[in-house]
N, C-alpha and C positions, 0 to 999 in steps of 0.2 A: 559585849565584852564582859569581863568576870573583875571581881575586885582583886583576883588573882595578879591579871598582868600590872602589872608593875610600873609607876610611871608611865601611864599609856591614855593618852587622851581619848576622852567620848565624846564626839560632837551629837551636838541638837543640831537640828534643820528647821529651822525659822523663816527660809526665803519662802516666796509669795507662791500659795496654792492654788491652783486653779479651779474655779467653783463652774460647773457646767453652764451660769449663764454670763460666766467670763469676769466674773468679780474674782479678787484674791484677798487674800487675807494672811495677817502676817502675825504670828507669835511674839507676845511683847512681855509679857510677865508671867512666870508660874508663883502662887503662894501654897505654900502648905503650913498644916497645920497638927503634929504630930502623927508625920507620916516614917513610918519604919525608923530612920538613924537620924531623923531631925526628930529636936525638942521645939516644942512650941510654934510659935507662926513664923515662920520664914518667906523671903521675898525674893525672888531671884528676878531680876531684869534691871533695866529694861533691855533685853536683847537686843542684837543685831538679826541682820541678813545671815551672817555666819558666825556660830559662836564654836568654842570648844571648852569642854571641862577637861580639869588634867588634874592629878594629882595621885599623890600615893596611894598602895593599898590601905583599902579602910576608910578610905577621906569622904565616901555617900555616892561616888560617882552613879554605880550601876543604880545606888536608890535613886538618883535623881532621875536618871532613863526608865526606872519603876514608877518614880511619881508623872512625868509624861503620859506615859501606856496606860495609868490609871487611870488620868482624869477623861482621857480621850478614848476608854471605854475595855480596856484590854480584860481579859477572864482573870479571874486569878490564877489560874496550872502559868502564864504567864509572867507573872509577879513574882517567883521564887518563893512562893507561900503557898499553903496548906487550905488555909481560910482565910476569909475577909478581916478576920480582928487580930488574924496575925502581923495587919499592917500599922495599927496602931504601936507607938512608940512606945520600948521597953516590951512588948510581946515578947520578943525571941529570947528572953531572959527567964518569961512567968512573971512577971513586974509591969504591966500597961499601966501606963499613968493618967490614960483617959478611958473613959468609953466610945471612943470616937476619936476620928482624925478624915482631914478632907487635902484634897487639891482643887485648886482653882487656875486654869489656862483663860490667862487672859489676850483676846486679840483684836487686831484694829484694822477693820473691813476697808478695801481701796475708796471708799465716800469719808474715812476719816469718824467713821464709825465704829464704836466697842461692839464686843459683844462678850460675856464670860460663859464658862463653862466649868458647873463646878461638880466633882463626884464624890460623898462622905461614904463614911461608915461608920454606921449609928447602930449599937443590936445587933451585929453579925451581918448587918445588910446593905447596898448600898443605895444612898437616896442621890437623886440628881436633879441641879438647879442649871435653870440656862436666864443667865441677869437677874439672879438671885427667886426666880419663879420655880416652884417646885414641878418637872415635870414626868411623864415615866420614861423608862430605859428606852424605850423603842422612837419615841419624838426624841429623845436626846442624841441619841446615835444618827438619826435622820438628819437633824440641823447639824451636827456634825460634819455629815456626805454633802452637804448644802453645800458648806466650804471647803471639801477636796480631801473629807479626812476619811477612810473608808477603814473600819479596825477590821473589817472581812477581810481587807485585803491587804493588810498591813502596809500600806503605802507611806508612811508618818514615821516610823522609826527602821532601820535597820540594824537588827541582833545579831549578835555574832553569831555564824552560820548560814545566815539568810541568804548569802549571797551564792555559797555552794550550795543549799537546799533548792534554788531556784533554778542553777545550774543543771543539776539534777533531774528535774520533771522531764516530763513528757511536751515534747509539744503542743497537746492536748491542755495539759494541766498546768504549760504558761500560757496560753492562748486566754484560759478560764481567768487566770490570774491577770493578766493586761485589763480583760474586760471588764473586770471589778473593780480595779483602779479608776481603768477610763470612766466608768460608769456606765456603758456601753450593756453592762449586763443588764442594768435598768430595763433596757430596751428588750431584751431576750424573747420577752410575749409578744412583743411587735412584731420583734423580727419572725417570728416563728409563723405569726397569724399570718404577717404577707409572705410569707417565704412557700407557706400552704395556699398561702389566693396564686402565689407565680406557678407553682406547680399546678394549680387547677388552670391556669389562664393556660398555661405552656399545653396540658393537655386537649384544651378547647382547641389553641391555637392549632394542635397537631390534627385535632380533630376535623379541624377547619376546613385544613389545608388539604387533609385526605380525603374531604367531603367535595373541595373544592376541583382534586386531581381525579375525583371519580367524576365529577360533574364535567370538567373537561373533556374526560374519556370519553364518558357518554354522549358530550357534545358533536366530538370529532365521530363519533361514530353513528350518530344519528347524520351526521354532516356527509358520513362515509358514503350511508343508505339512500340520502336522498338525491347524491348523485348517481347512485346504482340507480334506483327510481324513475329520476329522471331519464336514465339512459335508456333501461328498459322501455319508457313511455316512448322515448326518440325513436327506437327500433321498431315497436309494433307499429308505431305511426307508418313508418315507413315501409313498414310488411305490408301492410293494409293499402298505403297509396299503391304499392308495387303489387300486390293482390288485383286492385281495382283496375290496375294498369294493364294487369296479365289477362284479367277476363275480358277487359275491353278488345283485347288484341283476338282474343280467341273468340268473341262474337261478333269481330268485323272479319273475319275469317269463314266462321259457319255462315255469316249473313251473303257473304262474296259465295261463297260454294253453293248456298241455297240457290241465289240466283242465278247463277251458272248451270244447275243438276233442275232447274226449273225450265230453263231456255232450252234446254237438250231436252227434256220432256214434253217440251211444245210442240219441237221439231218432232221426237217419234213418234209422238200423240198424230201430229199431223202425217207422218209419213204412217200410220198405222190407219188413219180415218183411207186415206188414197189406195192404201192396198186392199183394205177393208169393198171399196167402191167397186174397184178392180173385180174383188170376188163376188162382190154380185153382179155384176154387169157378167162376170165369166158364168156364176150360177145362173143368171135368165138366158144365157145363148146355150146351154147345157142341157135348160131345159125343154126350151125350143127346138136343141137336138135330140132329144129326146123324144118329145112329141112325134117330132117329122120321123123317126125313125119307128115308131108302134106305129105310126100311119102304115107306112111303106111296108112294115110287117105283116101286117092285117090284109093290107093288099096283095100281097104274096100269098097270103094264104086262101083268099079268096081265090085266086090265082090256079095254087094248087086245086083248091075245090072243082074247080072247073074244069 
């Protein structure tokens, strides 16, 4: 809000922050010390759970919502200022009455424990103490996030606009902004490292799997062959008995016919020895006739002679 509106209250939010290992912590005092429209050391609390500032234009409200944002780490383009020692009191005139000015947020951890948070400007620059220990910007913004304050993500104050500007984004670009709040973004390299091991595991697993459904394949089909195999082996088995079985048939056949075409051979063997017998018994009485007949010849012709 602007010091413009008129009569127009700013609330601070002091209810309990949540620290990611579940502690919260709650706003109990801001002091400043010649910051912008306060003179000298000012003490505001001890807050509530819910506060609200209110009052006329001009009364420090928006500075009090500037000295918030300070101490809890806001840039200055932030601040409605130019430079850092435009913050000091009597700046905005050419009149600063210090060299410096600081804020201190004070707050009381759920164990009933303090802790401050303070941020000056000394020399144009800002120094930061946490329980009055001098430490740098980058530890002080860290123990900050410790208890839920995140100035990345401006989660701690709401500015006029903020609420349309948020409305605004992209999905994309509130997703970013939830997870800086949550602190989720913390995690962003985790999530990124295993999100790269589930994609390498996802692709073993697919890997696996197509190693596993080619191994199957190959099973069933080795499975396929050595029932073909086996069947083959069943058939020729059986050719072969059926073979052995055909020859044997066809050599109890030539063996039956041998001896059959051997017994008829004995017989014309025999009937060819009798007629064999025949023709000589016919050639010796042939001859015999023969003989007798050149006898009788001989005698005839003696016959004659005479």
């Amino acid at each position: 809000m602007t010091e413009e509106d008129d009569d127009v209250a700013q609330r601070v939010a002091t209810a309990p922050v949540r620290k990611p290992d579940d502690e919260t912590a709650f706003l109990e005092y801001i002091e400043m010390e010649n910051f912008k429209s306060y003179r000298g050391h000012i003490v505001v609390g001890p807050l509530k759970q819910f506060n609200a500032v209110i009052g006329p234009n001009g009364s420090g409200k928006s500075n009090f919502m500037d000295a918030i944002s300070f101490v809890m780490g806001e840039k200055t383009s932030s601040l409605r200022v130019k430079r850092l020692n435009d913050l000091i009191h009597g700046s905005s005139i050419g009149k600063p009455i210090s060299r410096s000015c600081y804020v201190t947020a004070k707050f009381v951890l759920n164990q009933d424990s303090h802790m401050d948070f303070q941020r000056a400007v000394i020399g144009g620059s800002s120094e930061y103490r946490i329980n009055g220990e001098s430490v740098s910007s980058s530890t002080y913004l860290n123990k900050l996030e410790k208890i839920g304050i995140n100035v990345k993500a401006k989660n701690f104050l709401v500015f006029q606009g903020a609420v349309e500007n948020i409305a605004m984004k992209t999905p994309k670009e509130r997703t970013a902004l939830f997870e800086e709040i949550s602190g989720s973004g913390l995690l962003k390299d985790d999530y990124n490292r295993l999100k790269q091991e589930m994609i390498v595991a996802e692709e073993e697993t697919q890997f696996t799997y197509q190693k596993k459904k080619g191994i199957a394949a190959e099973r069933k089909e080795a499975k396929h062959e050595k029932m073909e195999a086996d069947r083959y082996t069943r058939l020729q088995n059986e050719y072969n008995e059926k073979q052995v079985e055909y020859q044997l048939f066809r050599l109890f056949h030539v063996e039956r016919d041998v001896r059959k075409y051997t017994s008829d051979l004995e017989v014309r063997q025999q009937e060819v020895k009798v007629v064999e017998q025949r023709k000589e018994a016919a050639d010796e009485i042939l001859r015999e006739k023969k003989k007798d007949a050149g006898k009788i010849t001989r005698d005839l012709a003696k016959i004659d002679q005479e």
